[in-house]
N, C-alpha and C positions, 0 to 999 in steps of 0.2 A: 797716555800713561794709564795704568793700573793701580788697584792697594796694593801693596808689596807685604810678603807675608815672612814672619820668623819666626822660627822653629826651636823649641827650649825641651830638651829630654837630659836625661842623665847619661845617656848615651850616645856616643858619637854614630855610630854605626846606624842607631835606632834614625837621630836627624835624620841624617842621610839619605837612609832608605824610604820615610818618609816623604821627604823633598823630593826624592826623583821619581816616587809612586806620584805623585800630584804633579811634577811637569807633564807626566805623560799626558793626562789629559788639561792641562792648562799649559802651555809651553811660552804663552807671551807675559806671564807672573814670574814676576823675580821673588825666589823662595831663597833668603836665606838660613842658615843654620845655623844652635850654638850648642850645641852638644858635648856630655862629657865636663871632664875638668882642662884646666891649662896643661896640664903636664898628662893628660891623657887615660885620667882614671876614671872610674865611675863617680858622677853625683854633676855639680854643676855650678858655674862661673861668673859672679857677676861683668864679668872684664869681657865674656867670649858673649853674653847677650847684648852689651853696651855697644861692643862693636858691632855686632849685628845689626841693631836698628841703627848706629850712627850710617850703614853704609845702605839702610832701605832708606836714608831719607831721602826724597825726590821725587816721589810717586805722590799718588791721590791718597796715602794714608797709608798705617802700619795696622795688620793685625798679628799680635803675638799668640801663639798656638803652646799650650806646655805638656808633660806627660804627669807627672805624679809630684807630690809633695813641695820637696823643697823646688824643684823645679817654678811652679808657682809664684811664692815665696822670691824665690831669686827675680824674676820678669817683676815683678811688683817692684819689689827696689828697684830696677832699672828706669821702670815707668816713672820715678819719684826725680830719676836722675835726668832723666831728656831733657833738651833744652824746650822743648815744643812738645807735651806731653799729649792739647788737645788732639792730635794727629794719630796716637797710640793707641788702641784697646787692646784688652785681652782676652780672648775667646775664655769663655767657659764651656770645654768640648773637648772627645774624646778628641787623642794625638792624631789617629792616622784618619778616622773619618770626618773629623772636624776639619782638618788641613785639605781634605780633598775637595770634599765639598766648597768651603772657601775659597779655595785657588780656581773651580769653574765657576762660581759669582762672580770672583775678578775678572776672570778670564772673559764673562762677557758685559763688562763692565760697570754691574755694580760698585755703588758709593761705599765707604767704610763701614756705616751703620750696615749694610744689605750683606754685607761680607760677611762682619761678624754673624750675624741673623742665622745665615748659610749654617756656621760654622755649627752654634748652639743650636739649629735644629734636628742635627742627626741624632740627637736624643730622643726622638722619635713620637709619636704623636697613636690617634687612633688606631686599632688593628685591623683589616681591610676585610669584606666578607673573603666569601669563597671562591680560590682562584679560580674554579671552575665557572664561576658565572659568565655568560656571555651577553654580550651587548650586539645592536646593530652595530658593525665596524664603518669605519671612516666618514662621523657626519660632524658637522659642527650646526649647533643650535641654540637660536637664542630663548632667554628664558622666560617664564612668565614674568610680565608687568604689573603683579600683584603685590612684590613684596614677597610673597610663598617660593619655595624652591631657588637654586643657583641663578644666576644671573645669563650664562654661558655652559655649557654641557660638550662636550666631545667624546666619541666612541671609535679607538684608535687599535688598529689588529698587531700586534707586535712582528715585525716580518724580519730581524736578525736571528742569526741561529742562536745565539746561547739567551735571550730573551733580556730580562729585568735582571742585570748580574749587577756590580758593583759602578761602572762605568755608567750607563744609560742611566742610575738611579743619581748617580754626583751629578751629571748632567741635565735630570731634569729636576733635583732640587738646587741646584745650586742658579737655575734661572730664575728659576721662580719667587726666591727667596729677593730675587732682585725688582720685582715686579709687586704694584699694592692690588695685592688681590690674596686671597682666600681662595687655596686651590686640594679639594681630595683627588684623590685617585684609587678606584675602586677602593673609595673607602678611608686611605691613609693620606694622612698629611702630604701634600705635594712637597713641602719642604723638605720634607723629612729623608734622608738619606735611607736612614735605618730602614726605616718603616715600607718605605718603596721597596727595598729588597726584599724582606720578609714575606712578600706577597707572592713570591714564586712563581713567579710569570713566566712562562717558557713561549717558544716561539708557537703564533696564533691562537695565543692568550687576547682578550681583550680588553682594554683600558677606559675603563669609562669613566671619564674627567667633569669635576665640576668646578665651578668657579665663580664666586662673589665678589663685587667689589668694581672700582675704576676698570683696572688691567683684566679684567676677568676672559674678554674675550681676545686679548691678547695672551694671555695663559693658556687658554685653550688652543687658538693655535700654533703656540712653541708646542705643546708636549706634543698636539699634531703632526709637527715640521718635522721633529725628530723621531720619535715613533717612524712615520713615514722613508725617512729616510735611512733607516736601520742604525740610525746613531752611528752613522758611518763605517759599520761594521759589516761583514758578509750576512 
């Protein structure tokens, strides 16, 4: 099992669209939706979120994703109403990259707390140097034993054709956010959804990863793995 995630916009259509932008890359997360009103209008429901989490219950934990205002507002009251409320959070995070990122935490099986983490870091963190820097590609290193500098270091060539787009960046913050470690990338928050895209990385760009902490050189070689593997893209 997974966290199972529910989706709260004023919009039905917005849900939706949401929800199936995020199975694409998490396909074994049960995403469901409460968009919209009961009768089909814009704003939003406490009846269509209630049902919502009543039917994510079963998983390793709910997290609720919302879009604006009363949307919020509404998920709060619902969380007041669950019968097992500790199992619930609410992301504080944008609707569609919040939800994305989440749903590949889950998807490679982060805990509830690691999920939401996901979700809240695409608000993004550091701004990365210059894409143009280049690093030795494909090493992994460990760090000085001083205390000084990362713990772990990797230098990863980007070899899919459309490079650091929206996909490769959910995917490699939403592992990481799963893992205790302290992880930049060229610079930016490895968490960070946002911030990993921002960096403009096109293909034979290179990724110079650093990482502190327990997980550090398991950090380094996930973003390795996938880098390497073209995040299963041409």
């Amino acid at each position: 099992m997974t966290v199972r995630l529910v989706v709260v916009s004023h919009s039905e259509k917005i849900a939706d669209g949401a929800a199936e932008l995020a199975a694409q890359m998490a396909p074994d997360v049960v995403i469901l939706t409460a968009g919209g009103t009961g009768d089909g209008r814009i704003g939003t429901s406490l009846e269509k979120v209630m049902s919502a989490l009543d039917e994510a219950v079963g998983g390793d934990g709910v997290l609720v994703v919302t879009d604006l205002g009363s949307a919020v507002m509404t998920a709060e009251s619902a969380l007041e109403l669950v019968a097992d409320p500790s199992g619930v959070r609410l992301a504080d995070a944008p609707l569609v990259e919040g939800l994305v990122a989440a749903a590949v935490a889950a998807q490679g099986g982060a805990d509830l707390e690691a999920v939401k983490r996901a979700a809240e870091s695409v608000y993004g963190g550091p701004s990365g140097p210059d894409p143009a820097t280049t690093f030795a590609a494909g090493t992994v290193t460990e760090g000085s034993v001083t205390g000084e500098g990362p713990d772990f270091t990797g230098d990863f060539e980007l070899v899919n054709q459309a490079g650091m787009h929206a996909r490769p960046a959910a995917k490699i913050a939403g592992g990481l956010a799963a893992l205790n470690a302290e992880v930049t990338v060229n610079g930016a928050d490895g968490t960070a959804m946002t911030s990993l895209m921002t960096l403009a990385a096109g293909k034979g760009s290179v990724l110079h990863v650093e990482a502190w902490g327990p997980d550090a050189e398991r950090a380094v070689n996930y973003v390795g793995g996938l880098v390497q593997a073209g995040f299963g893209e041409p």
